[in-house]
Every structure is written in structure tokens, then in C-alpha cells.
N, C-alpha and C positions, 0 to 999 in steps of 0.2 A: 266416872270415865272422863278421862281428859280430852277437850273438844280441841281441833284445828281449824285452821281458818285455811281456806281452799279460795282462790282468785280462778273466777270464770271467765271468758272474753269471749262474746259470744261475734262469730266472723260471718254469718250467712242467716238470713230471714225465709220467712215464706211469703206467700204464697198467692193466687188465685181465689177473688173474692164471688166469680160467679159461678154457677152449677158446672162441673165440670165434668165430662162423658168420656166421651173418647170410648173334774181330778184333783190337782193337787192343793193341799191345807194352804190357808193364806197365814204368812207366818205376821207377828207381831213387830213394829218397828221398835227399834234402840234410836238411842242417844244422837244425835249426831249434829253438823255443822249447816248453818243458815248464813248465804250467803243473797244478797241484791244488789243489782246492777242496774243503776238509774239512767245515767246516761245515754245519747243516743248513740248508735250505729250505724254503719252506712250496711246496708244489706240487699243483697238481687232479689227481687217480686217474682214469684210464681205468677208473672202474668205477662201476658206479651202485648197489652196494651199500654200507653203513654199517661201516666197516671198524672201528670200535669192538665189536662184534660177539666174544663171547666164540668160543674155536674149541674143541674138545673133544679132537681127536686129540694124541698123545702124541710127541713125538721120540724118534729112537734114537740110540745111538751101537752104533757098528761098529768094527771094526776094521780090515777090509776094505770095498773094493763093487766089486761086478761092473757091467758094461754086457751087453745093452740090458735096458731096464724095461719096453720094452713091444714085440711085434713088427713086424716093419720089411722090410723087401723088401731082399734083399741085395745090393749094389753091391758090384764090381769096383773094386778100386784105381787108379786112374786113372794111365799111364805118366807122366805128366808131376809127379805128388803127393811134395813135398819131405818125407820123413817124418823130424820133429828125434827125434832119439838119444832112447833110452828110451819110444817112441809107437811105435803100430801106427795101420793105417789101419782105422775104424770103418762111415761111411758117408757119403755125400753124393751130389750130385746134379749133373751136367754141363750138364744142359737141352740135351740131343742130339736130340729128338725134335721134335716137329713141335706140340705142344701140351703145357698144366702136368700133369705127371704126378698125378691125381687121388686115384692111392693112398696119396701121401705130402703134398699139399698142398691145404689145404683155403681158398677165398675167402673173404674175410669180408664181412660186410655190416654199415652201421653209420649213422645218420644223421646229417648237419652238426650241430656244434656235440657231438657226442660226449664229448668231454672237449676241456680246454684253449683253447674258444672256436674251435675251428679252422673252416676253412670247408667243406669237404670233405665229400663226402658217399663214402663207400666204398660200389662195389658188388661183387657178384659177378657179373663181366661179362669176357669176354676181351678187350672193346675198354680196359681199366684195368690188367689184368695177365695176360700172355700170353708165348711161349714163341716166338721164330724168333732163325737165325743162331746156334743156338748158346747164346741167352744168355735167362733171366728180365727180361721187361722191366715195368717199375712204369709206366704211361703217364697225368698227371693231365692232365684235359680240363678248358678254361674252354669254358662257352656262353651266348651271350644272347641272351637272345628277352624281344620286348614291354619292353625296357627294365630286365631282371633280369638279374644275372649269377649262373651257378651253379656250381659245381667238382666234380670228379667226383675220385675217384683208387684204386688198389687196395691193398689189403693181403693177405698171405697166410700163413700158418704150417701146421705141420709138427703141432697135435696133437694127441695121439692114433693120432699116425700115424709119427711118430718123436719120441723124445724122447732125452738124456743127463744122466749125474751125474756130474760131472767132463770133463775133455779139454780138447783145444784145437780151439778152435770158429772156425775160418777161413771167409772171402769175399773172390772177387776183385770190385770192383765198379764203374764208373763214374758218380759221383753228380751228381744234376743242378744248374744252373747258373742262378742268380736271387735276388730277393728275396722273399721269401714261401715258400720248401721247404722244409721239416726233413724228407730222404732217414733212414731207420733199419734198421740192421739188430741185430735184438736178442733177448731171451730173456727167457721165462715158464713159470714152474713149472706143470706139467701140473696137477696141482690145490693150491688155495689163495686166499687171498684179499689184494688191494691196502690195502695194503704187508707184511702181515704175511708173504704168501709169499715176499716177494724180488722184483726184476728186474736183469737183466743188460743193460746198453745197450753193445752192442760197437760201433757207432761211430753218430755222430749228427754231423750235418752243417749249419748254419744259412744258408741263405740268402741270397747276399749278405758272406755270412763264409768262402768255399770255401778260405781257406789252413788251416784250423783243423778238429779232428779233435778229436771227445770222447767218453771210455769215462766211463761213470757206474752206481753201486750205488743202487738202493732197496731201500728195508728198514723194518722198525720198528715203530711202532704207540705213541705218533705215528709219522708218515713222519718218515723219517730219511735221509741220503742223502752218498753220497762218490763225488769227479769228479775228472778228472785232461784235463787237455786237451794237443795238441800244434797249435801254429801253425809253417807252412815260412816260412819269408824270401823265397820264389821260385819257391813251385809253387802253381798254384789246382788243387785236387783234382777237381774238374769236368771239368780236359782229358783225364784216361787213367784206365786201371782203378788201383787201389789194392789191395793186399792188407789187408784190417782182421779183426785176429784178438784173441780173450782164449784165454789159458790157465787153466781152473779150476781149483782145488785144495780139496781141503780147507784152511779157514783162510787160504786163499793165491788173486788171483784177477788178473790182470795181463793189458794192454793193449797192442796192437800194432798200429803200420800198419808197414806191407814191412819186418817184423821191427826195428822201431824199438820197444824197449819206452818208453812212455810213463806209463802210470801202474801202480801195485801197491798194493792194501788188503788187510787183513786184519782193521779193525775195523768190526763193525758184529752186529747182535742181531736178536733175531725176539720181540715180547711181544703174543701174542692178546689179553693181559686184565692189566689192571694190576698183580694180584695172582700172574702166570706169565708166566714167560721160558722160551722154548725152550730147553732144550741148546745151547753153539757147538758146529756151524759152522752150525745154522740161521740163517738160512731158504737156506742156499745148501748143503743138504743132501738133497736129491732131485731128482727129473726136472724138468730144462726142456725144450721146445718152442722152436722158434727162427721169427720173422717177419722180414720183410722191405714194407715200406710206404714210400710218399711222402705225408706230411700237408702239408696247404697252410694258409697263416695260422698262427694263434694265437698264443697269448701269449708263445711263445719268436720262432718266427723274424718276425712280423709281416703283417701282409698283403701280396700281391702288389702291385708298383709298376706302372705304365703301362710298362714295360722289361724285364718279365716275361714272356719267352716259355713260349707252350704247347705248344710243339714236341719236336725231339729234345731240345732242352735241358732238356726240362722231365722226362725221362726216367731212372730208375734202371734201369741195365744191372748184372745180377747175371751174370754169367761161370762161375761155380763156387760151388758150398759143400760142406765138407768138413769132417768131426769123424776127430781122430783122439782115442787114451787109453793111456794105462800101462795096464800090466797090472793091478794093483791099487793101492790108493790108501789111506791111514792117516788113516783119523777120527779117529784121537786125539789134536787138537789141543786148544791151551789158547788162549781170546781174549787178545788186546793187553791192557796192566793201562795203559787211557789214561784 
């Protein structure tokens, strides 16, 4: 199959580093196009505090590290969970039951225009993000009344309530189908602040663009940032679930859809204050939290077209999520000399 080369430019970041309130066969992947984007970008923070902001707390280095950081309801290995050589199974979630399990997942709330100029309004309502068949579903609502149109859509994360430092951080998902979605499933340091704590974007999905699949690093202070994309030749990722996984490491942090590794970085820094730089492998050296949302608009995917359905299609089916880890893991690395 003949491969092309697809140019990404990625125009908008996320996110919010502290806890935030407010069926179908999986098909096999083809052939297709790897694309990375090293570079930085200037991007708006999901966060509405001043991340110039000096931080006080100290990094460590270890030798080892253990999981879990914080307590967690223990789940059963699921018969069907592919565990790769060297990994145990950790924790995750089936969405078996009849409603979002509460103990482990918490709604967010957030108003339009939150970051990124998006349109959406996240509530914490089960009619935006709720639990049947099996599967977490993301459901964003258009409504208009009196000549206004409004968007609705949900978010969700894990924290506080589970968190990991390292592992491989898997989801099986079905993303939805349009212009105007950015579908995410991703990861936030349980505490810290945008950008200096990190974020992990395990897969993001644009819109309009459903052959193409992007794992992306924030970091910095400035924001700093490194992306790696994969575009298919012949699959829109909207028609079946997908498996979208990163493997963390110390020093090491790599991207996967249905075991296709797509991108791997190992550069990037954590500086509170002009005058301190964290230790490497800051800021990707403690607990994340992992979300799951569907934002509508903004500045990456665009706004919705007149051909933008709000229906199933407009829907993120989360199937599974699953953390496995090594036994122990070696902090003693050395950053890239780039």
C-alpha cells in the first residue's frame, strides 16, 4: 500500500492540572502514515490560574516506585485483558453496571468557552455522560430555543479516586463522527499546575479528520510540547472501537492504537520558576488521573458544520479501561542532550 505523508499543526492545548468538579468486534488496524511534531506551540491552558506562578515543592529521584498512590476499589482482572510480557493487571473499569460508578469517577462541571474558545458547556448530569450496554458513553447535546443555540457535553475523571505513576494506560473506544468534536482520552497529574505539572494526551481525535489519531506531551513553563500523529489510508476511526494505549516509563513514554506504536518521546522538562528546573523525568514523575470527554468547537477542531449530527454519532463509546505496570520501574534516568 502506498503511504502519504499528512502535515498536522496542532493550534490549541489543554488543560487543568488539578482535580476538576464542577457490542461492537474491534476491527484490526492497516497500513498507514506516522507523523511527529517536535516543536513547540503556543496553546490556551485549561486553567485559569497564572502558571508563571513560582511552586515551592521539591522533586525526588527514586530508584524504584510502587503503585497505587492513592486508594482505589479493587478490580478483578478481566478474562478477556491481553497482559504484554513483563506487566500485571492494575485496575480498570468494564462499565458492567447499570450507572457511572461514583467511587471511582467523578463529573465535572465547567462553563462555555472554559478554555480554547470551545462551545460547550460540561455538566454534571447523566443525560451528557452515563453508563448502559456495557459501555461509558460521552453524549454532547445541541439545543435551541428562541433562536440561540447551546451545546452541552460531559467530562469525567478518575481523581482522587484512582490515580498511576507509570504503566500502560489502555482504552477500547468508539469516537465520534463530525466536524466540530475533539473526542479525548487523556491524563492529569493529581496535583499540580498547567503546564508545569505535565499532561498526557492518549489519543485526540479531530473532527472531520477521523482517519488520524494523535498522542501528544505538555510540559514546561513556558508551555512546551511534543506530538506524534498516525493517519490510516482506509479506515475512519468513527466506524468501530479502537484500542488507544501509552506505555509510561520513566524517561520513556510511547503511543499506540491496536498496538501500532505510533510515537515515542523522551524529551521534555518541568521549570516552576525561571531560576528551577525540576529533576528529569519531571513532570512525568507522579500520579496521573485519567478523563475521558467530548469538547465541541474551538480552536483545534472548529465549530460544528450544518452536517454535524447530535445523535449516535455525536457519541464517545468508552468499552474498557484498563492500567496495567511492571513490577518496579528505574528513576534513574538521564534527559536527551537535544
Amino acid at each position: 500500500m502506498k503511504k502519504r505523508i499528512v502535515a498536522m499543526v496542532l493550534l490549541a492545548a489543554f488543560m487543568l492540572t488539578a482535580c476538576s468538579t464542577g457490542g461492537e468486534s474491534q476491527t484490526s488496524a492497516t497500513e498507514g502514515t506516522v507523523t511527529e511534531i517536535t516543536e513547540s506551540t503556543e496553546a490556551t491552558s485549561e486553567t485559569s490560574e497564572d502558571t508563571e506562578e513560582s511552586e515551592t515543592e521539591e522533586s525526588t529521584t527514586a530508584t524504584t516506585t510502587e503503585m497505587p498512590t492513592v486508594p482505589f476499589e479493587p478490580v478483578e482482572q478481566p478474562e478477556d485483558a491481553v497482559v504484554k510480557e513483563g506487566y500485571h493487571f492494575v485496575w480498570g473499569d468494564e462499565f458492567n453496571g447499570d450507572s457511572l460508578n461514583e467511587k471511582t469517577w467523578t463529573r465535572e462541571t465547567h462553563e462555555k468557552g472554559w478554555v480554547n474558545h470551545e462551545l460547550q458547556e460540561y455538566k454534571a448530569d447523566e443525560k451528557y455522560a452515563y453508563v448502559k450496554n456495557g459501555m461509558l458513553i460521552i453524549q454532547p447535546v445541541k439545543e435551541e430555543k428562541d433562536g440561540q443555540v447551546k451545546y452541552y457535553s460531559g467530562r469525567v475523571n478518575t481523581c482522587d479516586k484512582f490515580t498511576c505513576k507509570y504503566g500502560r494506560i489502555e482504552a477500547r473506544i468508539k469516537t465520534p463522527e463530525g466536524k466540530g468534536f475533539l473526542p479525548a482520552f487523556w491524563m492529569l497529574p493529581n496535583r499540580g499546575r498547567w503546564p508545569i505539572g505535565g499532561e498526557i494526551d492518549i489519543m485526540e481525535i479531530v473532527g472531520g479528520q477521523e482517519n488520524s489519531v494523535h498522542g501528544t506531551l505538555h510540559f514546561g513553563n513556558p508551555h512546551d510540547m511534543r506530538q506524534g500523529s498516525y493517519t490510516f489510508d482506509d479506515i475512519e476511526l468513527s466506524d468501530d472501537f479502537h484500542v488507544y494505549a501509552c506505555e509510561w516509563e520513566p524517561g520513556k513514554i510511547s503511543f499506540y492504537i491496536d498496538d501500532i506504536l505510533f510515537f515515542t518521546e523522551s524529551d521534555w522538562f518541568s521549570a516552576p520558576a525561571a531560576t528551577l528546573v525540576y529533576d528529569y523525568p519531571a513532570p512525568f514523575n507522579k500520579p496521573f488521573y485519567i478523563i475521558f470527554n467530548v469538547a465541541v468547537g474551538g480552536d483545534w477542531p472548529g465549530d460544528p458544520d450544518e452536517k454535524t449530527k447530535f445523535d449516535k454519532h455525536a457519541q464517545m463509546r468508552v468499552d474498557w479501561v484498563r492500567v496495567y505496570q511492571k513490577d518496579a520501574y528505574d528513576e534513574n534516568v538521564t534527559k536527551p542532550n537535544t
